[in-house]
C-alpha positions as CSV (number, residue, x, y, z in Angstrom):
1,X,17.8,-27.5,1.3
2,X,17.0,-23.9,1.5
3,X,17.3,-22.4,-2.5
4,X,19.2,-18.8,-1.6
5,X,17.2,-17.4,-4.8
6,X,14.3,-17.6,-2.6
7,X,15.3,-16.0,0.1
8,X,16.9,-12.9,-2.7
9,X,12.9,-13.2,-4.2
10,X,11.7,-12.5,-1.1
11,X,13.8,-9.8,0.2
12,X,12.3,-8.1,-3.3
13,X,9.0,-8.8,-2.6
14,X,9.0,-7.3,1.3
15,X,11.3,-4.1,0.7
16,X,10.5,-3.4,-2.7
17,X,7.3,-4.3,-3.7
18,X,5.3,-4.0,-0.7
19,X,7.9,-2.2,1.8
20,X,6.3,-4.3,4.5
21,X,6.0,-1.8,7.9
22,X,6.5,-3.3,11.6
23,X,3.1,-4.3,13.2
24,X,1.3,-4.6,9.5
25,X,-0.6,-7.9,8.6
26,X,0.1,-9.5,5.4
27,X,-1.6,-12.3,3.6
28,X,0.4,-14.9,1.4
29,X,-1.7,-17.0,-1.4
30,X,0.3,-19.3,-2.6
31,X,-1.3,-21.5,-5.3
32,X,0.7,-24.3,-6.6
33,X,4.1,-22.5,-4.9
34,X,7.0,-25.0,-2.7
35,X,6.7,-24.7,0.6
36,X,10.5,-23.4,1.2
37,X,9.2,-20.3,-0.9
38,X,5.8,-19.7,1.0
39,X,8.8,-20.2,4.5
40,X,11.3,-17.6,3.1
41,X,8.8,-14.6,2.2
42,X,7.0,-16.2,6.2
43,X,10.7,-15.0,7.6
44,X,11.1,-12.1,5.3
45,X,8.1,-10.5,6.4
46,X,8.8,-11.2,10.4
47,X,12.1,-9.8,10.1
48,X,10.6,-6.5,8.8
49,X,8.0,-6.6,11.4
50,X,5.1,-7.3,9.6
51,X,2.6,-10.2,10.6
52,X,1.8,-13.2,8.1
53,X,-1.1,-15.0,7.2
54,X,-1.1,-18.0,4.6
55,X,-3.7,-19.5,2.6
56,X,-2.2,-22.5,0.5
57,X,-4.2,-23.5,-2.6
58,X,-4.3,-25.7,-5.4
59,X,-5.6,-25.6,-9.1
60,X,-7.0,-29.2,-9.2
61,X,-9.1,-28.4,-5.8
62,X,-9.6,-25.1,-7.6
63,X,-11.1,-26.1,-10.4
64,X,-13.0,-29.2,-8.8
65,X,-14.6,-26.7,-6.5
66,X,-16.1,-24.4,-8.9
67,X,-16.9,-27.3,-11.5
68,X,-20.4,-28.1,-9.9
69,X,-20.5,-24.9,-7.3
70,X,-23.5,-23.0,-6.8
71,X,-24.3,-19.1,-6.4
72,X,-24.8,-19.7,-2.3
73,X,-21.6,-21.5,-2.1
74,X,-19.7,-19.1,-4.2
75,X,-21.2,-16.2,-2.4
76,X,-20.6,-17.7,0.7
77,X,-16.7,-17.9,-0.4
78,X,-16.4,-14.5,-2.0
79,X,-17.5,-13.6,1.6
80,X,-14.9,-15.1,4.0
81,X,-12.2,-14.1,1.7
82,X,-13.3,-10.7,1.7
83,X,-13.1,-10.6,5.5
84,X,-9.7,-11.6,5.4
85,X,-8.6,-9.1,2.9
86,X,-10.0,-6.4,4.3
87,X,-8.2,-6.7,7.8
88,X,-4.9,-6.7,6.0
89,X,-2.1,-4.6,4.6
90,X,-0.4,-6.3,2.4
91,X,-1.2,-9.3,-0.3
92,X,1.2,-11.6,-2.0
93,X,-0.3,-13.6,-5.0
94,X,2.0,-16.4,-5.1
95,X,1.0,-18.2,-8.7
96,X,2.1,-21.2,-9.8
97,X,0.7,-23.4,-12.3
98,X,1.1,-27.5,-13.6
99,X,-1.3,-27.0,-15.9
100,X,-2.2,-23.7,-17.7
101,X,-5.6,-25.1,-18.8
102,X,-6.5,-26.8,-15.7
103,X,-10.0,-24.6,-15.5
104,X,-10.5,-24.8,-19.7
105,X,-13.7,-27.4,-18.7
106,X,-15.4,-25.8,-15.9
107,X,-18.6,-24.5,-17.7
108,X,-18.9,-20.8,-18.0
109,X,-21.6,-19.9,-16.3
110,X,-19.8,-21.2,-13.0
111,X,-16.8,-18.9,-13.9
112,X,-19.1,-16.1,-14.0
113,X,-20.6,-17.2,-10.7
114,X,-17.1,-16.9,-9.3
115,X,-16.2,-14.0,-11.1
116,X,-19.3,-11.8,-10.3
117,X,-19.1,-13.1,-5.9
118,X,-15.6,-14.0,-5.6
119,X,-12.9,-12.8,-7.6
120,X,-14.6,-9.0,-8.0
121,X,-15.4,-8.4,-4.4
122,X,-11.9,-9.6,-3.1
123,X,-9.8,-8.7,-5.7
124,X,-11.0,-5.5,-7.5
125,X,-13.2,-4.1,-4.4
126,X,-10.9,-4.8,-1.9
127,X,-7.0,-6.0,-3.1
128,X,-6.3,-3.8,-5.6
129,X,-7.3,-0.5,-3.7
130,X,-7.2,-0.9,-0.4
131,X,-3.6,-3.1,0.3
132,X,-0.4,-2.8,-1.1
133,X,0.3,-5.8,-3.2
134,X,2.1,-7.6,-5.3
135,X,1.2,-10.9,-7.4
136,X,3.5,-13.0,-9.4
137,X,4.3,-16.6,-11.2
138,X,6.3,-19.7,-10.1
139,X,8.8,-21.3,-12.4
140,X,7.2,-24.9,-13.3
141,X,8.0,-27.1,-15.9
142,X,4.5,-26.5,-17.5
143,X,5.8,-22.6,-17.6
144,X,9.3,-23.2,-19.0
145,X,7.3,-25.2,-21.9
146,X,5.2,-22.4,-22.6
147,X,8.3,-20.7,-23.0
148,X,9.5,-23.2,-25.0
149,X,12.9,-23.3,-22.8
150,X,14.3,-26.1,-20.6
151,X,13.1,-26.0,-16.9
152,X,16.5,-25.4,-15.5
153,X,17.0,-22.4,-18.4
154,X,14.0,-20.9,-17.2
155,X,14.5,-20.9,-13.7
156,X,17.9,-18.9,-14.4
157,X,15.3,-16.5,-16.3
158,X,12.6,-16.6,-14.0
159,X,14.9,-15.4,-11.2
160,X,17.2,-13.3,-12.9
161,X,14.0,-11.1,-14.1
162,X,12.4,-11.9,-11.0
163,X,15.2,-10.2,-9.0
164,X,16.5,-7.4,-11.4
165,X,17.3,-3.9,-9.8
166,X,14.6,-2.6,-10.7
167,X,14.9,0.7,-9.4
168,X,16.7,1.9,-12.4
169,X,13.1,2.0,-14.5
170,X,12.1,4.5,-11.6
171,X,12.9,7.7,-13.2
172,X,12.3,7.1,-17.3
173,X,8.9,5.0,-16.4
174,X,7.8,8.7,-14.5
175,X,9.1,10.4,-17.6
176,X,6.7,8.4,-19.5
177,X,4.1,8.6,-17.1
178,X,4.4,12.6,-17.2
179,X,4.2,12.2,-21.1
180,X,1.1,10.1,-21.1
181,X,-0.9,12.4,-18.5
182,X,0.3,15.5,-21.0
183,X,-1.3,13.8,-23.6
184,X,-5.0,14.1,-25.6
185,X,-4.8,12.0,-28.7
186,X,-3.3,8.5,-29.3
187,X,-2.8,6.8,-32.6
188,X,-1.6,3.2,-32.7
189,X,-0.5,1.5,-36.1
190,X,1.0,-1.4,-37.6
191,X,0.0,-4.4,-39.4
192,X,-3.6,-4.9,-39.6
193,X,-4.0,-2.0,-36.8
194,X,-5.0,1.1,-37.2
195,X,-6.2,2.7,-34.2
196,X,-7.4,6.1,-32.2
197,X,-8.6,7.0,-29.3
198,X,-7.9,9.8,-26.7
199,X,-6.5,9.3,-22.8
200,X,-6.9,12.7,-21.9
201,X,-7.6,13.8,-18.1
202,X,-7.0,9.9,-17.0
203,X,-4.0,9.4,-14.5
204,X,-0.6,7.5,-16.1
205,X,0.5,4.8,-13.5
206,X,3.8,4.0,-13.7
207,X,5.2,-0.1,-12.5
208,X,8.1,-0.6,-11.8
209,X,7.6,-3.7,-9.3
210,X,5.6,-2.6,-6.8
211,X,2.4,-4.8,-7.7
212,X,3.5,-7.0,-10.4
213,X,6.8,-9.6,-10.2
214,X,7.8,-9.0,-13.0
215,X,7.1,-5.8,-14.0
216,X,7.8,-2.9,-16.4
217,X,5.1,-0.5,-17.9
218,X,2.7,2.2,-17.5
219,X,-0.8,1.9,-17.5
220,X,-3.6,3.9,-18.4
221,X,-7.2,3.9,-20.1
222,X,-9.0,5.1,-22.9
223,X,-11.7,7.9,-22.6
224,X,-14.3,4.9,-22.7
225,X,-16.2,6.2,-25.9
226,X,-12.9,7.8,-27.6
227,X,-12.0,4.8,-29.5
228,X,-12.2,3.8,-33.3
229,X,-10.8,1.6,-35.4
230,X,-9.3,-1.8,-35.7
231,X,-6.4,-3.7,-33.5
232,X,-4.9,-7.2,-34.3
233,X,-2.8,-8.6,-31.5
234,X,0.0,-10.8,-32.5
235,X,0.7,-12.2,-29.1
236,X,-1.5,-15.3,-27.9
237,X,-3.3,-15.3,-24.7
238,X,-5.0,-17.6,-22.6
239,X,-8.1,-16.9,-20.4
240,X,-10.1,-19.1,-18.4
241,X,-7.9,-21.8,-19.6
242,X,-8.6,-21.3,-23.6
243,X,-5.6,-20.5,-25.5
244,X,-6.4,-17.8,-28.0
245,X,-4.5,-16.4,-31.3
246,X,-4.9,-14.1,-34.0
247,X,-7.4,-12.2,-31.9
248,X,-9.1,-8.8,-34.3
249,X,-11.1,-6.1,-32.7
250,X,-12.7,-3.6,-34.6
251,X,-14.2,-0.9,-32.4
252,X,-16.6,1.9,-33.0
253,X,-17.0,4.6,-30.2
254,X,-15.6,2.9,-27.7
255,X,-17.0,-0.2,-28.3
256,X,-15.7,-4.2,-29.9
257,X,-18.5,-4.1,-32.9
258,X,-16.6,-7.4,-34.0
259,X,-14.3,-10.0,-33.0
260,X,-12.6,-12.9,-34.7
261,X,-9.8,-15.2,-33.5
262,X,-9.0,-19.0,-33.9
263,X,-11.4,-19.3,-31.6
264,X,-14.3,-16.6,-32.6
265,X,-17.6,-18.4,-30.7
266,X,-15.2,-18.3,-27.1
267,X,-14.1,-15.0,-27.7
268,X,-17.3,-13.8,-28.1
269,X,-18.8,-15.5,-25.3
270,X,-16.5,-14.0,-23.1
271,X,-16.5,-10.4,-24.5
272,X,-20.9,-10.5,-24.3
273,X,-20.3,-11.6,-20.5
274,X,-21.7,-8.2,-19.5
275,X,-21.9,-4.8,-21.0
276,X,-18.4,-3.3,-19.8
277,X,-16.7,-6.5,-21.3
278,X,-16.8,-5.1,-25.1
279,X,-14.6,-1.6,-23.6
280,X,-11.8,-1.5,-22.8
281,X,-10.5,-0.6,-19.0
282,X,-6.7,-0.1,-19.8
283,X,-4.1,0.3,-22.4
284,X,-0.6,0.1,-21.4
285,X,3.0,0.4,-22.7
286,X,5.4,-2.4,-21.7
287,X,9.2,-2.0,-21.5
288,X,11.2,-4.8,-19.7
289,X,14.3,-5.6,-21.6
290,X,14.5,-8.9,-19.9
291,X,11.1,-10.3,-21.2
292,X,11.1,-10.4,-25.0
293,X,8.6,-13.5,-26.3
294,X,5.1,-14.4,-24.9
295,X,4.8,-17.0,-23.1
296,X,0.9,-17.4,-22.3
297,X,1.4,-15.8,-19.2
298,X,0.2,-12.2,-18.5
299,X,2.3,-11.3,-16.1
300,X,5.2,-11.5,-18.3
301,X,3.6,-11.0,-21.6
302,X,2.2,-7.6,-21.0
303,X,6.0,-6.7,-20.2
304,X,7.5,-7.6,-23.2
305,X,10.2,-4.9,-24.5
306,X,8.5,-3.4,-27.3
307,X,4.7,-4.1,-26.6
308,X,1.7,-2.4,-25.6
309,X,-1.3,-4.2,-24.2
310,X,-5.0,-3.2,-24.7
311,X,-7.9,-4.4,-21.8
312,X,-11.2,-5.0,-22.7
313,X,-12.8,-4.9,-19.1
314,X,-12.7,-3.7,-16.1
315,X,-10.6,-0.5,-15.4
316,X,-8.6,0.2,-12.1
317,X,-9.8,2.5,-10.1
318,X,-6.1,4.7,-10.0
319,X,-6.4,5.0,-14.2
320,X,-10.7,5.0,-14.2
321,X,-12.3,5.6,-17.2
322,X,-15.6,4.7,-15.7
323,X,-15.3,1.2,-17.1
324,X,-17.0,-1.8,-14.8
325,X,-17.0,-5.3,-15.9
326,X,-16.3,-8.5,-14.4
327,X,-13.6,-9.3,-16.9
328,X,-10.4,-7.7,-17.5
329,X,-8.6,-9.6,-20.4
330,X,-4.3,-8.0,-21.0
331,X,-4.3,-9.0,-25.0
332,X,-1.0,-7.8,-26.0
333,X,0.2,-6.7,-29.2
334,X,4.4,-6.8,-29.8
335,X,6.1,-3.6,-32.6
336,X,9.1,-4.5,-32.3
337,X,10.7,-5.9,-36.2
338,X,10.6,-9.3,-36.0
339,X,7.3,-9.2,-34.9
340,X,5.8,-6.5,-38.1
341,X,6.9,-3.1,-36.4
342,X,4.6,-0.3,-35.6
343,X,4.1,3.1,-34.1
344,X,2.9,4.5,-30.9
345,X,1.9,8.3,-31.5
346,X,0.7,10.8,-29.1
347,X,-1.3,14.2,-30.4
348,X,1.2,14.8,-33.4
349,X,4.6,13.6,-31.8
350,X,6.0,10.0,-32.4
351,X,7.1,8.7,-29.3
352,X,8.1,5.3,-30.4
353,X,8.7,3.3,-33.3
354,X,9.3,-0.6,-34.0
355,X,9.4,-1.0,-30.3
356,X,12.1,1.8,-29.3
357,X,11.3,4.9,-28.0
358,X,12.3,8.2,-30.1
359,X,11.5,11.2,-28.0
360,X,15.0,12.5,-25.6
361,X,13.0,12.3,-22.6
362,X,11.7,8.7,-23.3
363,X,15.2,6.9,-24.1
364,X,16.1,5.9,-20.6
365,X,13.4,3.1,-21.0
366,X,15.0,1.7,-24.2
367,X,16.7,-1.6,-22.9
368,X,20.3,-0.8,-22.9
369,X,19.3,1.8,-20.7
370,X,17.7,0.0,-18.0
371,X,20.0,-3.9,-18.0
């Protein structure tokens, strides 16, 4: 029986995210997703004249195939895919998960193989700036327990955020956006974070679900060298499968001199993966007033009303700070009270304070503005 959510996701996903255009091709990788989903966005797209492709997927196969992989097989991989990104339009990164650490034992030298001749040359040399795209979750029962809700609670959630007009952060995320590019200097504080660093001359993109389902923030980065001081995230994260908490950063012109978590050796690991892994490629203010707790996912997480995020990594190529690394981690740190406050400054002006925004031309993305 056809789920009429779906179809409403969908209709999102081809006229708002992607605007899908008669005669253009469009790839859906669906990992882990139903098949009435992968159908409904297969009609959505036909009925605004676009032509889909599918590639179904698994994380089990997934993580079995990179376990004991190889360089040539990888390459070989990274390859084909690219081919088939590059002849299309349009990308859907359909997400969804039974088991958030279902890659936490392949060895890390094969995720580097597959970062460094798969995942960089189709996704960052080819997805993210040549198609229009848009990636997003699925609701499982694995997810609703990271978000510590009942799988029929999240679903309403999931969809409800999922489908939210989200036209009316439009105008306030391009005030922000117009603030951001004005600005030089940036000082971040709040418990155990002191930080500085200047974003001057780098574009502001504002997302406002065009390339993330959900969505809600704008995106910059850091002039590469600008940055001093220290930054303790109060969010956990989870890359490559290993949950992380109580991550510190300490940074010294630009770069992590030192990083401790509950897990310090990992971290570390992963930030000395290669030289552009210890900057950072992004930092990024998130607003949506329907996502308020993490959840170990980043695509909800670095949208939580009242957060900012901080990448070490590789930058995108719209916001470039010169930045090129084969990782790109969104560690996400909430102000808002409950969570210890803070204060988002830019050159001398306070723009927002325990997670609200305080200027007049930054109110509209305060959430009783934009439900």
């Amino acid at each position: 029986m056809n789920d009429p959510r779906y179809d409403k996701l969908a209709q999102v996903l081809v006229h708002h995210s992607t605007r899908i255009q008669p005669g253009e091709f469009a790839l859906i990788e669906a990992i882990d997703i139903p098949d009435a989903m992968v159908v409904a966005l297969i009609r959505a797209i036909r009925r605004a004249g676009g032509r889909p492709l599918v590639s179904v997927k698994h994380n089990s196969v997934q993580r079995e195939l990179l376990r004991e992989t190889d360089e040539e097989n990888v390459r070989l991989i990274g390859e084909v895919e690219s081919f088939r990104m590059d002849r299309v339009q349009a990308y859907f990164g359909m997400r969804g998960s039974n088991n958030i650490a279902e890659l936490s034992d392949v060895p890390a030298e094969k995720m580097k193989l597959y970062e460094e001749h798969w995942l960089k040359p189709v996704h960052f040399k080819i997805r993210v700036p040549k198609t229009k795209w848009v990636v997003l979750r699925w609701p499982t029962p694995s997810m609703a327990q990271q978000a510590r809700r009942s799988t029929e609670a999240f679903e309403r959630f999931y969809f409800d955020v999922c489908t939210m007009d989200y036209d009316r952060m439009v105008a306030p995320a391009a005030a922000l956006k117009k603030r951001m590019e004005a600005t030089d200097r940036v000082h971040i504080k709040g418990p155990g974070t002191d930080l500085t660093f200047s974003i001057k001359g780098i574009p502001a993109i504002p997302c406002t679900g065009e390339f993330n389902i959900p969505d809600g923030e704008v995106f910059t980065a850091p002039v590469k060298d600008s940055i001093n001081g220290v930054l303790h995230y109060n969010a956990d994260t989870i890359y490559q499968g290993t949950v992380f908490s109580d991550i510190r950063l300490e940074f010294k012109d630009g770069r992590v001199v030192k990083a401790t978590a509950n897990n310090s050796e990992r971290l570390n690991e992963i930030l000395d993966t290669d030289e552009g892994a210890r900057y950072v490629g992004e930092f990024a203010i998130g607003f949506n007033p329907w996502v308020r707790e993490p959840m170990l996912d980043i695509l909800f997480d670095e949208k939580i009303e009242g957060s900012f995020h901080f990448t070490p990594g590789q930058a995108y190529e719209d916001a470039d700070n010169g930045n090129r690394s084969n990782i790109h981690w969104d560690m996400v740190c909430i102000q808002r009270p409950e969570y210890g406050g803070g204060e988002i400054w830019f050159d001398d002006t306070l723009i927002r304070k325990d997670g609200l925004f305080v200027t007049e031309d930054l109110l509209g993305l305060n959430p009783e503005n934009l439900k």
